[in-house]
C-alpha positions as CSV (number, residue, x, y, z in Angstrom):
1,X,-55.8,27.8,-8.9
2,X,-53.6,30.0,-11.2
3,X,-53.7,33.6,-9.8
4,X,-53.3,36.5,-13.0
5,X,-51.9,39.9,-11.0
6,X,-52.8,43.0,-12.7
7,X,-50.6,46.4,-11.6
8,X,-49.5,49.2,-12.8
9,X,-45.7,49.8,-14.5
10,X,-43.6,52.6,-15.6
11,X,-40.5,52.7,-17.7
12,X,-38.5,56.0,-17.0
13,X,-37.0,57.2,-20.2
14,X,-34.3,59.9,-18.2
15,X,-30.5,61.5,-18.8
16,X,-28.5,60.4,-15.4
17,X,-26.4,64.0,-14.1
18,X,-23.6,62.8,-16.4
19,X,-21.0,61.2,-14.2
20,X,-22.2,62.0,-10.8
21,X,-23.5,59.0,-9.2
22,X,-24.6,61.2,-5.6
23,X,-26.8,63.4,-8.2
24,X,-27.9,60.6,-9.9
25,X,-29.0,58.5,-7.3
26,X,-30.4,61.5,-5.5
27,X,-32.5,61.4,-9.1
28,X,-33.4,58.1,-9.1
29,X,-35.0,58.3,-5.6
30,X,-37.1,61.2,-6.3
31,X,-38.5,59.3,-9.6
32,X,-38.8,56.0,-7.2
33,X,-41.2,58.3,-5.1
34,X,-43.0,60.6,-7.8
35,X,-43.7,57.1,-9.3
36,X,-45.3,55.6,-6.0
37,X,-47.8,58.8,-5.8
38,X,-48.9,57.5,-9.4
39,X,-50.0,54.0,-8.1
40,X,-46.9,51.9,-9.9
41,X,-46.0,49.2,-8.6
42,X,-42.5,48.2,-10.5
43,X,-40.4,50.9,-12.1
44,X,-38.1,50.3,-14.4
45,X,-34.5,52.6,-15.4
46,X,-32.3,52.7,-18.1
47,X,-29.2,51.1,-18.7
48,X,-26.1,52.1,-16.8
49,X,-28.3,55.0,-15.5
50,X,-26.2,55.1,-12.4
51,X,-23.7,57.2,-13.8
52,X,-24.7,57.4,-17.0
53,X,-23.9,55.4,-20.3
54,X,-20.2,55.5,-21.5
55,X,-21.2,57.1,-25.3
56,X,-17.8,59.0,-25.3
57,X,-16.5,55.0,-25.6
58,X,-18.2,55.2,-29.9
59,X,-16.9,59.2,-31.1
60,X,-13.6,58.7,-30.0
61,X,-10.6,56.4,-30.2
62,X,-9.8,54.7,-26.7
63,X,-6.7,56.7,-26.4
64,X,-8.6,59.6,-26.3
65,X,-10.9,58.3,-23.8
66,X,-9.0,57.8,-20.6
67,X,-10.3,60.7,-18.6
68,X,-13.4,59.2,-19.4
69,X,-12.8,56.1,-18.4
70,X,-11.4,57.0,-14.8
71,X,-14.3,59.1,-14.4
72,X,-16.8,56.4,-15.3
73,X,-14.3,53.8,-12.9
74,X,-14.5,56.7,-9.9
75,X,-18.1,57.1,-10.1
76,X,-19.3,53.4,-10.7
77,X,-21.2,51.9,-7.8
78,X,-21.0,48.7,-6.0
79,X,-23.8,45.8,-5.2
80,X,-22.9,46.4,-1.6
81,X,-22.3,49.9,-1.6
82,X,-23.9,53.2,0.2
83,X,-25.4,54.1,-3.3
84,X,-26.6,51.3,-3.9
85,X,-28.5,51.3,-0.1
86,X,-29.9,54.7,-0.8
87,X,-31.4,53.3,-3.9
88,X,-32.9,50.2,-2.2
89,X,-34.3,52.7,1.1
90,X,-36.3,54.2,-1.0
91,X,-37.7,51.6,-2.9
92,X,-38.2,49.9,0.5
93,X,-39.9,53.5,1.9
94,X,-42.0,53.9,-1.0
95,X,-43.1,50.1,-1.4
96,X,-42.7,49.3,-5.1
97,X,-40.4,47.1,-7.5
98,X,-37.5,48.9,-9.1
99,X,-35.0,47.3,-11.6
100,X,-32.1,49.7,-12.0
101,X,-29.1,49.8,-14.9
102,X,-25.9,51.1,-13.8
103,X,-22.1,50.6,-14.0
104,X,-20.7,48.5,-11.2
105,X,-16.9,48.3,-9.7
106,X,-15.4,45.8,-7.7
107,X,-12.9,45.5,-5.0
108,X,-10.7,43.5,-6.4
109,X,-9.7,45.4,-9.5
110,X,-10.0,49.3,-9.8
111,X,-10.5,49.2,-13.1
112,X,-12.5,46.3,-13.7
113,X,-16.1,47.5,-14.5
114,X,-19.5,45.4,-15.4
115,X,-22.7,46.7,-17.1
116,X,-25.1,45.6,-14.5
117,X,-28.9,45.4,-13.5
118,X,-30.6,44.5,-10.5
119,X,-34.0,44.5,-9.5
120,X,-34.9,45.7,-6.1
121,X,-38.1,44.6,-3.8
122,X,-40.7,46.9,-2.0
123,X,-38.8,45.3,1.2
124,X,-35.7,47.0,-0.3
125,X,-33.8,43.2,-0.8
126,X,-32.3,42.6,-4.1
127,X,-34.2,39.8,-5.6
128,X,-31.8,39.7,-8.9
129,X,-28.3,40.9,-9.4
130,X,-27.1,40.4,-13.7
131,X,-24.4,41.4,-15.4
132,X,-24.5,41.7,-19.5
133,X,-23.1,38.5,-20.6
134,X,-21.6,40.3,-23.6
135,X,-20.4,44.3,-23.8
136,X,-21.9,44.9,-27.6
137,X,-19.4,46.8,-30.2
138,X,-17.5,49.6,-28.5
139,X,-18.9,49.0,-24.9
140,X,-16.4,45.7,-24.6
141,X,-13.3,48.6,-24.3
142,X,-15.6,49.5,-21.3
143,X,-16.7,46.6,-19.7
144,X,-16.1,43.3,-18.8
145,X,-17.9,39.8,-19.9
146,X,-20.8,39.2,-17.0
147,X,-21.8,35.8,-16.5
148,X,-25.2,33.5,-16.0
149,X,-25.7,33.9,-12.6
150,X,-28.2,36.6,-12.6
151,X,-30.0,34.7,-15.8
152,X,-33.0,34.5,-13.3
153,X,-37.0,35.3,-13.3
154,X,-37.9,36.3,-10.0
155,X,-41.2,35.2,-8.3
156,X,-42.8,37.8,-7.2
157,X,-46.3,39.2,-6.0
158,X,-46.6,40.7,-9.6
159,X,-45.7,37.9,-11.1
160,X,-42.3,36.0,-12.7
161,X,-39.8,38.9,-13.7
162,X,-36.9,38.7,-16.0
163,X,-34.4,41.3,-17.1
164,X,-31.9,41.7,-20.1
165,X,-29.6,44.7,-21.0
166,X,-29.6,46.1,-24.4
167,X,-28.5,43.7,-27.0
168,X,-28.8,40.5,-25.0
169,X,-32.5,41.0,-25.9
170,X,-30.9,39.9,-29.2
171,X,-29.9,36.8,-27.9
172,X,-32.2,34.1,-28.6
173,X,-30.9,31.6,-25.9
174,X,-30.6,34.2,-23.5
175,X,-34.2,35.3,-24.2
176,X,-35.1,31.5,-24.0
177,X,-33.5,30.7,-20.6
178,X,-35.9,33.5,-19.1
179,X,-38.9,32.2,-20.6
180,X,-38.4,28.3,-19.8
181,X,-38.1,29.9,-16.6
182,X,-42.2,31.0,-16.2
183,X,-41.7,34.7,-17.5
184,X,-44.7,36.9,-17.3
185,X,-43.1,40.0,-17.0
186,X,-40.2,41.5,-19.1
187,X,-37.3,44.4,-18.4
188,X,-34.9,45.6,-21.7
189,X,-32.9,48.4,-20.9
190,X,-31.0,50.7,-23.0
191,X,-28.8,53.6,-23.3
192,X,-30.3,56.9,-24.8
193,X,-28.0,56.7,-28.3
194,X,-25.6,54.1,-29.9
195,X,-23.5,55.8,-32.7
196,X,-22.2,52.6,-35.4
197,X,-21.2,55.2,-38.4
198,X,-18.6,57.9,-39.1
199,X,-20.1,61.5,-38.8
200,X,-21.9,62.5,-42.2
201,X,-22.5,58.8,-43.4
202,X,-25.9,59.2,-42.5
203,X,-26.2,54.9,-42.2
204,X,-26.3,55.2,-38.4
205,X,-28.0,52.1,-36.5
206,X,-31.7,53.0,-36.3
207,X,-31.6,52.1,-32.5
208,X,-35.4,53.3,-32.0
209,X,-36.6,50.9,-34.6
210,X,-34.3,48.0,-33.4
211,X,-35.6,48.2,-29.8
212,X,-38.9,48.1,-31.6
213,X,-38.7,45.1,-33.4
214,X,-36.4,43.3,-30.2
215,X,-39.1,44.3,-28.1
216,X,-42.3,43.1,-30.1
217,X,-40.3,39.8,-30.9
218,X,-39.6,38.9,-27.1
219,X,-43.3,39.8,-26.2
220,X,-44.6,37.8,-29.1
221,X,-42.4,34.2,-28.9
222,X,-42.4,34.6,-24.5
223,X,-46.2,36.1,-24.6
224,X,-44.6,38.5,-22.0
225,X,-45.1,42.2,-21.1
226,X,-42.1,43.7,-22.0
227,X,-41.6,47.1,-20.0
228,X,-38.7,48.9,-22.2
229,X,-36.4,51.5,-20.8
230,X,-33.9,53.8,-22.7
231,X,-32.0,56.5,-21.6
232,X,-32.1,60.7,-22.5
233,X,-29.6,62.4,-24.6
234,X,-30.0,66.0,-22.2
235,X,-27.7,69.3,-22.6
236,X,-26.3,68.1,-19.1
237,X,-25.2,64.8,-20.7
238,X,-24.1,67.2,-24.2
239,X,-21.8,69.5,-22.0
240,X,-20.1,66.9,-20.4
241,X,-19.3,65.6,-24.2
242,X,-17.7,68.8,-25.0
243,X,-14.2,68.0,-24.3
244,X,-14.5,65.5,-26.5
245,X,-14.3,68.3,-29.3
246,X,-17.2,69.3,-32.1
247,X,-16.5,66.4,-33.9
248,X,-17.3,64.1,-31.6
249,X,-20.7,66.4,-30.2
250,X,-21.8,66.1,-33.8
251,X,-20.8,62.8,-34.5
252,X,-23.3,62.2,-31.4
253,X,-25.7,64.9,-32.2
254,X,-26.3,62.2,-35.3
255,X,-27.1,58.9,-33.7
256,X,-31.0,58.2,-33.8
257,X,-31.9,58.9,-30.2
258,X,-33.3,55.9,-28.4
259,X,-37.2,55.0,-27.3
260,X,-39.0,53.6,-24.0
261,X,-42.6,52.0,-24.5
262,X,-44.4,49.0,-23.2
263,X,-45.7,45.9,-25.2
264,X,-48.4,43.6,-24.0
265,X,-48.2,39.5,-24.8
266,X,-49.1,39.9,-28.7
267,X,-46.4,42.6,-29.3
268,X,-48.6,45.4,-29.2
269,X,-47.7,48.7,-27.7
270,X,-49.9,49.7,-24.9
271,X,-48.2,52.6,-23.5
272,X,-47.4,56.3,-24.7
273,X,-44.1,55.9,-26.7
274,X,-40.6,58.3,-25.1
275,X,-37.9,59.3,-27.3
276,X,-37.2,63.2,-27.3
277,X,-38.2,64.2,-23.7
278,X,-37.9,62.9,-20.1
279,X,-40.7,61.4,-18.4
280,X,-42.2,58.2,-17.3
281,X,-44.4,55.9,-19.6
282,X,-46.9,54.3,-17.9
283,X,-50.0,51.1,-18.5
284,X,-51.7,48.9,-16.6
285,X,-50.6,45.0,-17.1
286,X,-53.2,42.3,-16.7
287,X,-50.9,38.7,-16.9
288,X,-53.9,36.9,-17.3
289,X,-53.9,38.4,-21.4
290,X,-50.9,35.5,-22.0
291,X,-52.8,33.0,-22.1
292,X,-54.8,32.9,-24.8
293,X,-51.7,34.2,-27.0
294,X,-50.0,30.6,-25.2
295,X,-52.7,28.2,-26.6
296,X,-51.5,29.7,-29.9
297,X,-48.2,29.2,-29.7
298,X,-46.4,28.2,-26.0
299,X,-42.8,27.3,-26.8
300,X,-41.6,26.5,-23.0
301,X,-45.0,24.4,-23.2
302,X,-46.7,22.1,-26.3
303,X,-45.1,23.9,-28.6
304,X,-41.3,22.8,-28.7
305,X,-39.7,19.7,-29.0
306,X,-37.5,19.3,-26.0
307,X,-36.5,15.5,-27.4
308,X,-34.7,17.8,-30.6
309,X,-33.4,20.6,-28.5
310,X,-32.1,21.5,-25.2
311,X,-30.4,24.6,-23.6
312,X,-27.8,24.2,-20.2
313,X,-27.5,27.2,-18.8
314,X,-24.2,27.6,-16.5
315,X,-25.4,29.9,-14.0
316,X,-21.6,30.0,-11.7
317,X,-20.3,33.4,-10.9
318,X,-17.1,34.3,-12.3
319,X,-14.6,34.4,-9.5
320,X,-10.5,36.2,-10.0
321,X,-9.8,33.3,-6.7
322,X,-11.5,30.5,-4.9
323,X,-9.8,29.6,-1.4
324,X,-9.6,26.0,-0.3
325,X,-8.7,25.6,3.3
326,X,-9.4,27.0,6.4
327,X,-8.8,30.9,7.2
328,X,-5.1,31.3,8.2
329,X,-4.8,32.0,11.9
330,X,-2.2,35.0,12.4
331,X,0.3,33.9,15.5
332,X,1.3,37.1,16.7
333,X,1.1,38.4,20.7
334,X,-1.6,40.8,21.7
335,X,-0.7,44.7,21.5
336,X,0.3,45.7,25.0
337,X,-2.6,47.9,27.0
């Protein structure tokens, strides 16, 4: 017998403290907790929340953005790191599902950086670890190419949960690969503006009504909830900008802000709808209301024609090295006592 959870989930549409991932993450958990008191069960943040979302990378020409950039390299955080455990404590302490944006570093490069998402248990384990296939415009001066290993829907208690950063929710094999994998339940993050146009063109990407219609498109064709999460433009986030010079402020000041809502299976929104303040959007998600939207149209089910198409998905981490061999054994005397 098919079980149909219903729970409660919350997308937090939120400014990180610009650039200070201990501030940040000190953020984060007291939203993981506020949320918990409110009876959600899976929280979802922006992207690159943790330390906040490189915007400086679309006013300014990348030789005017290297401060930035060793800022954003200083403060990223690691999959195995101390932030990253403080993060997954208090999802663990507070008993809920949290999926999380933020910038990630590596070990083996200082300055190699992904745009990455994980989503985090109420055990505190990490249940999926992705990394944007694709930095979009600007963003690939920022970060590298991720890869299809965390192009995964997660079983869970709440049902099967998939996650896709910004404009991979553009991506209609991307989209596909999480909905031939069961997908009830769907996270889109993204950052809090996305400047395209010179300052005074006035023909800036309308990023509120693009989420919109990526958002309704994904819960329509998977018959998903789609639980969307944008950042917050804040003063904070404006003053650290201000090196930058006026012209960049106002070239920023003049990007359509972004939105955070969620959609049920037909598209529709169900939620209160964020764009020009902080706070947490909230509704109640019943799985079960997919399947009468599925005998319409299923298209991981009846309603495809897998003998005309097929998608491989190559889900292999991309690796600088792979060692072959055993572990070289160092042939040197003991230190004396």
């Amino acid at each position: 017998m098919t079980s149909y959870p219903k729970f409660k989930a919350a997308a937090a549409h939120l400014a990180p403290v610009f650039h200070d991932t201990a501030k940040t993450v000190d953020k984060a958990c007291s939203v993981i907790a506020e949320a918990a008191r409110d009876g959600v069960a899976l929280l979802a943040f922006p992207e690159s929340f943790i330390p906040g979302f490189p915007l400086w990378s679309g006013v300014v020409a990348p030789t005017d953005s290297n401060d930035f950039f060793c800022q954003l390299a200083a403060q990223a955080i690691r999959i195995d790191g101390p932030e990253m455990a403080r993060v997954r404590a208090a999802t663990r302490d507070h008993g809920l599902y949290v999926s999380l944006g933020f910038t990630e570093g590596t070990a083996t490069s200082v300055g190699c950086l992904w745009n990455a998402n994980v989503l985090i248990g109420p055990d505190g384990s990490i249940l999926n670890h992705h990394r944007k296939l694709m930095p979009t415009f600007y963003e690939k001066l920022v970060w590298a190419h991720g890869d299809g290993g965390g192009l995964r829907v997660s079983e869970t208690e709440l049902g099967r949960i998939g996650m896709l950063i910004c404009g991979e929710n553009t991506n209609p094999l991307a989209r596909f690969s999480l909905m031939a994998q069961g997908e009830q339940v769907h996270i889109s993050t993204y950052p809090p503006l996305f400047p395209t146009k010179p300052l005074g063109s006035n023909a800036n990407y309308d990023l509120e009504q693009a989420i919109r219609i990526r958002a309704g498109a994904h819960s329509f064709e998977a018959k998903v909830f789609n639980i969307v999460s944008s950042g917050f433009y804040d003063e904070t986030t404006r003053k650290a900008f201000e090196p930058l010079g006026k012209h960049a402020l106002a070239a920023l000041e003049e990007a359509s802000p972004s939105v955070s809502l969620i959609l049920d299976p037909s598209g529709n929104v169900v939620s209160e709808v964020l764009s020009t303040a902080e706070g947490l959007v909230t509704a109640e998600i019943d799985t079960s209301l997919a399947v009468e939207p599925k005998r319409v149209h299923d298209l991981v089910g009846y309603y495809n024609r897998f003998d005309v198409f097929g998608l491989t998905l190559n889900r292999a981490a991309n690796r600088p090295i792979t060692f072959t061999g055993p572990e070289p054994v160092v042939d040197a005397p003991p230190l004396d006592a």
